[in-house]
C-alpha beads as a LAMMPS data file, in Angstrom:
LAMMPS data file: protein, C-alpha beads

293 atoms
292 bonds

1 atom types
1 bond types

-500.0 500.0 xlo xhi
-500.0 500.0 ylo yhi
-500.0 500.0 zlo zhi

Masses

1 110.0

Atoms # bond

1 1 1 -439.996 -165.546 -109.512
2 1 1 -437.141 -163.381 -109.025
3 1 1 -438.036 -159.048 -109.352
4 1 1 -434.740 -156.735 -109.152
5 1 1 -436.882 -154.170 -107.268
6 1 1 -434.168 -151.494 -107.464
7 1 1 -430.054 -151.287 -107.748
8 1 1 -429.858 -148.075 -105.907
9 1 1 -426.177 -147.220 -104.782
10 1 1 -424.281 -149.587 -107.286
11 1 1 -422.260 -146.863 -108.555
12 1 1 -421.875 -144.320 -105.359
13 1 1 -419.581 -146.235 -103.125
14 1 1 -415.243 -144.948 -103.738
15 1 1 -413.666 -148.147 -103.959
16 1 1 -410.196 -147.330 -102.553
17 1 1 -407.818 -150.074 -103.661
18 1 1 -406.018 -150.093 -100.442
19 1 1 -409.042 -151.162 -98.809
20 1 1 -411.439 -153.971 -99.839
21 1 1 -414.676 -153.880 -100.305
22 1 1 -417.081 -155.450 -97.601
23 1 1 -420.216 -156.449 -98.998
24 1 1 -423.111 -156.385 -96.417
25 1 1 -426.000 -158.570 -96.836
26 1 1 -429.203 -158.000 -94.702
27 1 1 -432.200 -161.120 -95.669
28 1 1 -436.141 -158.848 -94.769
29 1 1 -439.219 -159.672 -94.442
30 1 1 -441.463 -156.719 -93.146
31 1 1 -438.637 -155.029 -91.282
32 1 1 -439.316 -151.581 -91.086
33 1 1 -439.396 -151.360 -87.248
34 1 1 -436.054 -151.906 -86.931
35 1 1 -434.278 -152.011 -90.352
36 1 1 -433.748 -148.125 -90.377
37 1 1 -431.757 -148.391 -87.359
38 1 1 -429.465 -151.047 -88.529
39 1 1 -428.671 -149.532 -91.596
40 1 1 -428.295 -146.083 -89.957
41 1 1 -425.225 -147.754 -87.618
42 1 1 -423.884 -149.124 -90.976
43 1 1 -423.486 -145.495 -92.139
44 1 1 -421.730 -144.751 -89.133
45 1 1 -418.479 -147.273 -89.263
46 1 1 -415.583 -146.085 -89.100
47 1 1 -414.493 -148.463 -91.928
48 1 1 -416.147 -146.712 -94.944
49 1 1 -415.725 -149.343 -98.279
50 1 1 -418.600 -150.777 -98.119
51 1 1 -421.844 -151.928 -99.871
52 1 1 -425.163 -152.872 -98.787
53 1 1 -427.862 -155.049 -100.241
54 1 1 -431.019 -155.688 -99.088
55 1 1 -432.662 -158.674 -100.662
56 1 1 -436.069 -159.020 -99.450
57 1 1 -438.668 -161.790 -98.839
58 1 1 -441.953 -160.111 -100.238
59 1 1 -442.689 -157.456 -97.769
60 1 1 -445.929 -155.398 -97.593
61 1 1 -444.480 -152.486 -95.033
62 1 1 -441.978 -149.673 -95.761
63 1 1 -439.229 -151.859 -95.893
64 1 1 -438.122 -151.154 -99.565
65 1 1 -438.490 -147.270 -98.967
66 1 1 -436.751 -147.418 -96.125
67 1 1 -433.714 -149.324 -97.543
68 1 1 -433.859 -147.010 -100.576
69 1 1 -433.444 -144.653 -98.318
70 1 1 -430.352 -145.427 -97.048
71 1 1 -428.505 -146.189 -100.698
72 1 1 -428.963 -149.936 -100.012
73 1 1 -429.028 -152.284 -103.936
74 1 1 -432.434 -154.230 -103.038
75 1 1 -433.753 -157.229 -104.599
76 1 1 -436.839 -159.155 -104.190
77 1 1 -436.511 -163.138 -103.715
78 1 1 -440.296 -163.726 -102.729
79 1 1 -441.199 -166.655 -100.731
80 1 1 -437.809 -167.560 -99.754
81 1 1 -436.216 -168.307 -96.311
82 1 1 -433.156 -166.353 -95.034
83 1 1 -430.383 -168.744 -96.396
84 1 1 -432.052 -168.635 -99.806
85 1 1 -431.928 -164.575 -99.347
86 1 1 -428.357 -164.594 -98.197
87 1 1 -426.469 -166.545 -101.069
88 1 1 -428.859 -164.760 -103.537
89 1 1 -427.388 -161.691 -102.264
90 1 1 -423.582 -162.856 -102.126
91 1 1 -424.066 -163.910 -105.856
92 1 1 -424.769 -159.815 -106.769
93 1 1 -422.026 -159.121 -103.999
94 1 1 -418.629 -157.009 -105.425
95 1 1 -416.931 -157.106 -102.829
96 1 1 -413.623 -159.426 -100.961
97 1 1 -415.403 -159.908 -98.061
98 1 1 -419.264 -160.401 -97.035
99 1 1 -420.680 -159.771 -93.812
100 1 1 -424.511 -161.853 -93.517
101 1 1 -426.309 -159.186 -90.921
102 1 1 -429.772 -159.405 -89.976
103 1 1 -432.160 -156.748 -90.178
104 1 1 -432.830 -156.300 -86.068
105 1 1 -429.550 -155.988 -85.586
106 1 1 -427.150 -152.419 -84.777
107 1 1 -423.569 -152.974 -85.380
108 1 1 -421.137 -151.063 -82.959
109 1 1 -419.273 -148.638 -84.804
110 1 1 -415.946 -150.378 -85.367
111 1 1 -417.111 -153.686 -86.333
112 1 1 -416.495 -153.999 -90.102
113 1 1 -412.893 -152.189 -89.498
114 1 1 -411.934 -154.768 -86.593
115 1 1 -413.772 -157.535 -89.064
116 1 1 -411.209 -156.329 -91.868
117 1 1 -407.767 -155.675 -89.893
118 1 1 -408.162 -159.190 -88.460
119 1 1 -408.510 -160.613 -91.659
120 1 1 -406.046 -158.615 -93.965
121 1 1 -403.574 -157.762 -90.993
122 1 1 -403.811 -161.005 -88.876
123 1 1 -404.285 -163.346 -91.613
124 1 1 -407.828 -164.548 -90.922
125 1 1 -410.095 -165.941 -93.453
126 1 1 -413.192 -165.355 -90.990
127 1 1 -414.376 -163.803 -88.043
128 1 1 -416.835 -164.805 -85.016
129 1 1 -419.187 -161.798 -84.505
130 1 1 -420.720 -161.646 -80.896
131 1 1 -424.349 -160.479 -81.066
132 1 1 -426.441 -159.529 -77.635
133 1 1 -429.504 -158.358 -76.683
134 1 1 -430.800 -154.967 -75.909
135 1 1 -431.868 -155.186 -72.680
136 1 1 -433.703 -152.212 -72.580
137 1 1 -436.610 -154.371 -74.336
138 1 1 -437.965 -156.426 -71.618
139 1 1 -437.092 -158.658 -69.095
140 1 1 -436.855 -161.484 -71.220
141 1 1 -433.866 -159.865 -73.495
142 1 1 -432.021 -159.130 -69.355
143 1 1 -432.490 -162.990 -69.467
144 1 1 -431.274 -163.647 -72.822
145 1 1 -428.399 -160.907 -72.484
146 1 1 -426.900 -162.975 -69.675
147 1 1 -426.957 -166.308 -71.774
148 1 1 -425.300 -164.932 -75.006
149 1 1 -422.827 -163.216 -72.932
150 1 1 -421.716 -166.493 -72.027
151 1 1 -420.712 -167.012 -75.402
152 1 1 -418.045 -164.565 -75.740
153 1 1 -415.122 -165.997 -78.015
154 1 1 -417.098 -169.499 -78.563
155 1 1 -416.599 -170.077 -82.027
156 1 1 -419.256 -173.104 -81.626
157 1 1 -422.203 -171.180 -80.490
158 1 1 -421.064 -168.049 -82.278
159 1 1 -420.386 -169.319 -85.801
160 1 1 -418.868 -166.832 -88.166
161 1 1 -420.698 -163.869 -89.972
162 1 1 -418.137 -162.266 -91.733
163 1 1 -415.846 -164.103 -94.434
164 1 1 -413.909 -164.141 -97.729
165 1 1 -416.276 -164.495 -100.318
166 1 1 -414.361 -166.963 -102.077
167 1 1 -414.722 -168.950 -99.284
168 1 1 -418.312 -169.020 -98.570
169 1 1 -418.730 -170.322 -102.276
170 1 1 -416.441 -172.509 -101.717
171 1 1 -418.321 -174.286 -99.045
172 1 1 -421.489 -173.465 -101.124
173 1 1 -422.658 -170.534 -98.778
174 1 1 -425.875 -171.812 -96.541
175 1 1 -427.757 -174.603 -96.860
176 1 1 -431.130 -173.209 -98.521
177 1 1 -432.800 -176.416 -97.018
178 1 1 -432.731 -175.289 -93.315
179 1 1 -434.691 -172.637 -91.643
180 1 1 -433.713 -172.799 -88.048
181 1 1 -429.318 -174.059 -87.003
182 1 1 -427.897 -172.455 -90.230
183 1 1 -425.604 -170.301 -88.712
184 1 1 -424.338 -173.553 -86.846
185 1 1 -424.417 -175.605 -90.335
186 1 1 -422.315 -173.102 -92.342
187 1 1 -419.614 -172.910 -89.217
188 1 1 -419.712 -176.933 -89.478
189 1 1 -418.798 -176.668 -93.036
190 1 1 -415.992 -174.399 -92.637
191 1 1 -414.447 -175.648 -89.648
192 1 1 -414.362 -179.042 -92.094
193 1 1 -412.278 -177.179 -94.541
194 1 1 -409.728 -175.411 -91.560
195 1 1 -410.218 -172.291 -92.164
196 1 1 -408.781 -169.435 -89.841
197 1 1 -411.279 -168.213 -87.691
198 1 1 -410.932 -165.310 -85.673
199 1 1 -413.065 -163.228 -82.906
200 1 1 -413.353 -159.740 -82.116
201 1 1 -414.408 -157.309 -79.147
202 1 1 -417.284 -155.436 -81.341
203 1 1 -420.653 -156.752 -80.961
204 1 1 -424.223 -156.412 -82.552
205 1 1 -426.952 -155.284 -80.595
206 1 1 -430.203 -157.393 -80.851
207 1 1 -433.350 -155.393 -80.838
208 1 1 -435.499 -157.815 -82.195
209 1 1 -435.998 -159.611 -78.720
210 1 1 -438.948 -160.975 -77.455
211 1 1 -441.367 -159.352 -75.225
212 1 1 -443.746 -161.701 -74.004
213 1 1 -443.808 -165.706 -73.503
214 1 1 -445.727 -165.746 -76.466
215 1 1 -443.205 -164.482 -78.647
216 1 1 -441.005 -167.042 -77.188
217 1 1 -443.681 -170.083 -78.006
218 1 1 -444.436 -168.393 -81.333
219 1 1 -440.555 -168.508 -82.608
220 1 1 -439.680 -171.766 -81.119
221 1 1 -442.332 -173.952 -82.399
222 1 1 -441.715 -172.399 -85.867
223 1 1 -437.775 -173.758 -85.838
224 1 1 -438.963 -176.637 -83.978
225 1 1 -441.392 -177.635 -86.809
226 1 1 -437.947 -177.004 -88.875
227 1 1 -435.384 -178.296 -87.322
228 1 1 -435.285 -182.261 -88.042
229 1 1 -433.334 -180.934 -91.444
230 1 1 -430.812 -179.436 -89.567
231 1 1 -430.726 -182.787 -87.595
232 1 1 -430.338 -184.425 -90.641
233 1 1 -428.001 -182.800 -92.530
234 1 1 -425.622 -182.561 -88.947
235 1 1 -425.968 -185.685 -87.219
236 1 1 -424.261 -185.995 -83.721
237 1 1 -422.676 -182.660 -83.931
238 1 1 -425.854 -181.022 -84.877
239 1 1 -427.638 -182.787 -81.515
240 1 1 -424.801 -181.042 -79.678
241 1 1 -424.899 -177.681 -80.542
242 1 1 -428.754 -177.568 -79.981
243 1 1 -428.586 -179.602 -76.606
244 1 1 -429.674 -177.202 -73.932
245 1 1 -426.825 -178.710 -71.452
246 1 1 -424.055 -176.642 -72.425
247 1 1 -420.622 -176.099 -70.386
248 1 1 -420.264 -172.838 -71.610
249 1 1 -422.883 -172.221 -68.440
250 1 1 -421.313 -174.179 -65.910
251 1 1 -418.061 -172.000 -66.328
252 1 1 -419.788 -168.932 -66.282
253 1 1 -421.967 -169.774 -62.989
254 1 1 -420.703 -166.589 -61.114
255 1 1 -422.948 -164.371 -64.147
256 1 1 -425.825 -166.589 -63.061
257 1 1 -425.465 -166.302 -59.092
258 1 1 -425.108 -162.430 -59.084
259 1 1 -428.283 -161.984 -60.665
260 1 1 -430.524 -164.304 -58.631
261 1 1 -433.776 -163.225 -60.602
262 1 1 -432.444 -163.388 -63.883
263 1 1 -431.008 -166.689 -63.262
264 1 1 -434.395 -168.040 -62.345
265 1 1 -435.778 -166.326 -65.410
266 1 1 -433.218 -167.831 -67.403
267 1 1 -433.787 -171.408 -66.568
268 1 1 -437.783 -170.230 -67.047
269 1 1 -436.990 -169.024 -70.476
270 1 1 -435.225 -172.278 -71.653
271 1 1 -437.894 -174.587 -70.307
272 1 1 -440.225 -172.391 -72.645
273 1 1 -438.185 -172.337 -75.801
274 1 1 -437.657 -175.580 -75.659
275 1 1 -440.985 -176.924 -74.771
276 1 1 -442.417 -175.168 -77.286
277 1 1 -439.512 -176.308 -80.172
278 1 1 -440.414 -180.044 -79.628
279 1 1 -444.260 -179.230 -79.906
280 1 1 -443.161 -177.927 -83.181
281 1 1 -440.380 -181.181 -84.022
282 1 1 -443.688 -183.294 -83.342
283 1 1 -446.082 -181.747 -85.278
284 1 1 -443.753 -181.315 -88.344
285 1 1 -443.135 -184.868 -87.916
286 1 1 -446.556 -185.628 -87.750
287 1 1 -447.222 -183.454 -90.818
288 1 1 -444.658 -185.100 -92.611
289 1 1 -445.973 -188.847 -91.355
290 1 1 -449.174 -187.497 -92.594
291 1 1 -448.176 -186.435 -95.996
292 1 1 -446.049 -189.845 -96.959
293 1 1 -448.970 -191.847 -95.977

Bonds

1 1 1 2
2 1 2 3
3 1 3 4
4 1 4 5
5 1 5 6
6 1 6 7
7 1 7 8
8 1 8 9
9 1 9 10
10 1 10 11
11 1 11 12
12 1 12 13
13 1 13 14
14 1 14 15
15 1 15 16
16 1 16 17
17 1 17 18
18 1 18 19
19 1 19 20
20 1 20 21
21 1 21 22
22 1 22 23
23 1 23 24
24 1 24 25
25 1 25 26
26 1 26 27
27 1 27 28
28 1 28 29
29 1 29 30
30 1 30 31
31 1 31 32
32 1 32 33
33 1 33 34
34 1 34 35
35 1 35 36
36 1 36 37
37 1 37 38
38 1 38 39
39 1 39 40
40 1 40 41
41 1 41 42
42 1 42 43
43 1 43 44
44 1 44 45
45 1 45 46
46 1 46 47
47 1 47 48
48 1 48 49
49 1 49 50
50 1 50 51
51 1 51 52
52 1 52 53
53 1 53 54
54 1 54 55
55 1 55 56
56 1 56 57
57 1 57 58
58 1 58 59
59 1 59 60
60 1 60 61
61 1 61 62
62 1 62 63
63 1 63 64
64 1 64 65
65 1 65 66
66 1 66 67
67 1 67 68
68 1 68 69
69 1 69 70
70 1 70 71
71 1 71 72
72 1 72 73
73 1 73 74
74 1 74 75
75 1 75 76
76 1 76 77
77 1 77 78
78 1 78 79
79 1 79 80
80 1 80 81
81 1 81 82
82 1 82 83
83 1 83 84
84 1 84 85
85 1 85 86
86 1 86 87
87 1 87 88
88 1 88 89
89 1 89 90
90 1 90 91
91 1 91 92
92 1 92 93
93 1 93 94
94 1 94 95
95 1 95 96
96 1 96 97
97 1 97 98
98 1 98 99
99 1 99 100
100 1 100 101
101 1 101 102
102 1 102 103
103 1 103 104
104 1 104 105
105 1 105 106
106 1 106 107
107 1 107 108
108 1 108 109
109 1 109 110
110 1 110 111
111 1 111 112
112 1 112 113
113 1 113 114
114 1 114 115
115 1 115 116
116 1 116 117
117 1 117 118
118 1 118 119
119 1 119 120
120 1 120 121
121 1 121 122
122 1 122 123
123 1 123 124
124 1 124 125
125 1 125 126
126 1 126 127
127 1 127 128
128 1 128 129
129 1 129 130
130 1 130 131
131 1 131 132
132 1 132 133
133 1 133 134
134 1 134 135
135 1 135 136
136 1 136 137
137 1 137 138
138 1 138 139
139 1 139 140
140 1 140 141
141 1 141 142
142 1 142 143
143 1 143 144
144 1 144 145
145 1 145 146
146 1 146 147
147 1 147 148
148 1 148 149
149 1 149 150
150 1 150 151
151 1 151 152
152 1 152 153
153 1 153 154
154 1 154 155
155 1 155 156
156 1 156 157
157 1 157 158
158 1 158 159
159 1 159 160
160 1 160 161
161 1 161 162
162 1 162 163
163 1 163 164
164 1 164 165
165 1 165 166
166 1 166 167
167 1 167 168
168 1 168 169
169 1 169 170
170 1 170 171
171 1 171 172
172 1 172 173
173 1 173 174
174 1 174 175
175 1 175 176
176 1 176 177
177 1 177 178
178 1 178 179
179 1 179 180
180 1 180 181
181 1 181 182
182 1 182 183
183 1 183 184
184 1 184 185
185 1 185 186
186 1 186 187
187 1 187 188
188 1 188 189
189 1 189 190
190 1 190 191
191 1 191 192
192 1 192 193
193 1 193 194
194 1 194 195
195 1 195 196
196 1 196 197
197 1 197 198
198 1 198 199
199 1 199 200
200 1 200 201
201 1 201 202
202 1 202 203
203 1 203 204
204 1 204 205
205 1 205 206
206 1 206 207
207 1 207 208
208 1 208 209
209 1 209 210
210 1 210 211
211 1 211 212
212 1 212 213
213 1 213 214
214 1 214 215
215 1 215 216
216 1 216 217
217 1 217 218
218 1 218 219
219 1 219 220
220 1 220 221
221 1 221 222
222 1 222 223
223 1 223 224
224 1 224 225
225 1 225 226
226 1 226 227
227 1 227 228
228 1 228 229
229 1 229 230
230 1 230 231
231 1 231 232
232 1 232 233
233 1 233 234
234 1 234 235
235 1 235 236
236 1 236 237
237 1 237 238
238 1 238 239
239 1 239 240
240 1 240 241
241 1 241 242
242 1 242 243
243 1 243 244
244 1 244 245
245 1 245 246
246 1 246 247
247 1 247 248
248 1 248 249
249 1 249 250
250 1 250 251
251 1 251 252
252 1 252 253
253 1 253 254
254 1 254 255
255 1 255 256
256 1 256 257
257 1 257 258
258 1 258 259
259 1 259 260
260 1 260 261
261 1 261 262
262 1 262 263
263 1 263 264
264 1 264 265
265 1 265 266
266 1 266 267
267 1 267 268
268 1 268 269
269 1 269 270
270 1 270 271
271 1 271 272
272 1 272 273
273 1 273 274
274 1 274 275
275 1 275 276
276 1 276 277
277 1 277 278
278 1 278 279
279 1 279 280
280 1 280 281
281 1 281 282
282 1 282 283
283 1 283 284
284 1 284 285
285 1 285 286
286 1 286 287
287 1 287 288
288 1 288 289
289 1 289 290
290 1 290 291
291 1 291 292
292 1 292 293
């Protein structure tokens, strides 16, 4: 059952009419260890029209305090997944624009103001946000730093965060179905409709990265358990964006031979994640076999 937990901030923000309002959306779930620094580099953009809401999965940390803290409108959706979180939270949104960010995530300072100038100045209806790891974490987030760096300007691997509200209702915002690909799925549903989509230089910086090989297992078999929905619900061009042979890598082969070690740890790292996704795709199919029979 939904619980409005607290609506803190509805009335504080100056809505300037020259300037619309960018609604920010962050989906929790016992976040405290890195939601205070997310939120603290959403007070610091440069581009100040903007509202937060935190709508959060049931958590049993400080999470709620700490997004009270920062003036954030929270809700509680308990025993939801992300998606379910996210179009929950666009549906109390205000503003022109919403911008999906996840909780272990610090935006660079200009990112909402290069979101909106490429949108109201450049005619965009979206925009591609690049998001890459910390690497100060570990060794695995050096390894996973080189790989999403890769990505840079690919709208297919990067999908798009930040859109006109109108349209992400239009496409019937995410698919509350999937757990694992729904960044992908929502991108395949807009590029359907040919929208504009545009990319910046801005990034997020991950600090939720994995510090051990068992982090790695642990994540991966949960989306692998998940993922034959996304399968289903994306066919050929799901199978694609999930396939671990990618071009993007082939083109970017000099990042890969100037860092011998972290090459070697890259091609480690995949062989890990997805091992341990189809242990998961088997034993949700077996759990599934089970349950029909």
């Amino acid at each position: 059952m939904e619980k409005v937990e607290d609506s803190i901030g509805s009335d504080k923000s100056t809505v300037n009419s020259n300037y619309p309002l960018v609604s920010i959306i962050i989906p929790t779930y016992n976040s405290e260890k890195t939601l205070e620094k997310c939120l603290a580099s959403i007070c610091k953009q440069t581009y100040k029209n903007i509202e937060v809401i935190v709508v959060d999965g049931g958590s049993n940390d400080r999470t709620l305090h700490i997004a009270k803290k920062f003036g954030a409108r929270v809700y509680i959706l308990e025993g939801e997944e992300r998606s379910a979180s996210i179009n929950y939270g666009v549906s109390k949104s205000r503003g022109k624009y919403i911008y999906r960010v996840d909780s272990d995530v610090i935006l660079e300072p200009a990112i909402v103001e290069e979101c909106v100038k490429k949108c109201e100045i450049e005619g965009y209806d979206a925009v591609s946000i690049l998001w890459v790891p910390d690497p100060t974490i570990s060794f695995w987030a050096k390894v996973r730093k080189l790989e999403k760096e890769c990505y840079k300007h690919d709208l297919s691997r990067v999908g798009a965060r930040f859109l006109r509200k109108d349209i992400f209702e239009a496409v019937r915002g995410f698919n509350e179905k999937l757990v694992a690909g729904e960044d992908y799925d929502l991108y395949n549903r807009l590029k359907r409709i040919n929208i504009k989509i545009g990319t910046i230089e801005s990034k997020e910086i991950h600090i939720g990265e994995p510090k051990s090989v068992r982090d790695i297992i642990k994540k991966n078999y949960y989306y692998g358990k998940t993922i034959r929905e996304f399968i289903k619900s994306n066919g050929t061009e799901g199978l694609q964006q999930i396939n671990p042979v990618r071009i993007v890598f082939i083109k970017n082969w000099k990042k890969f031979v100037k860092h011998p070690v972290l090459m070697i740890g890259f091609i480690l790292y995949y062989f890990i994640v997805y091992s341990s996704a189809l242990v998961g795709f088997l034993a949700g199919y077996w759990s599934k076999g089970s349950r029909a029979s």
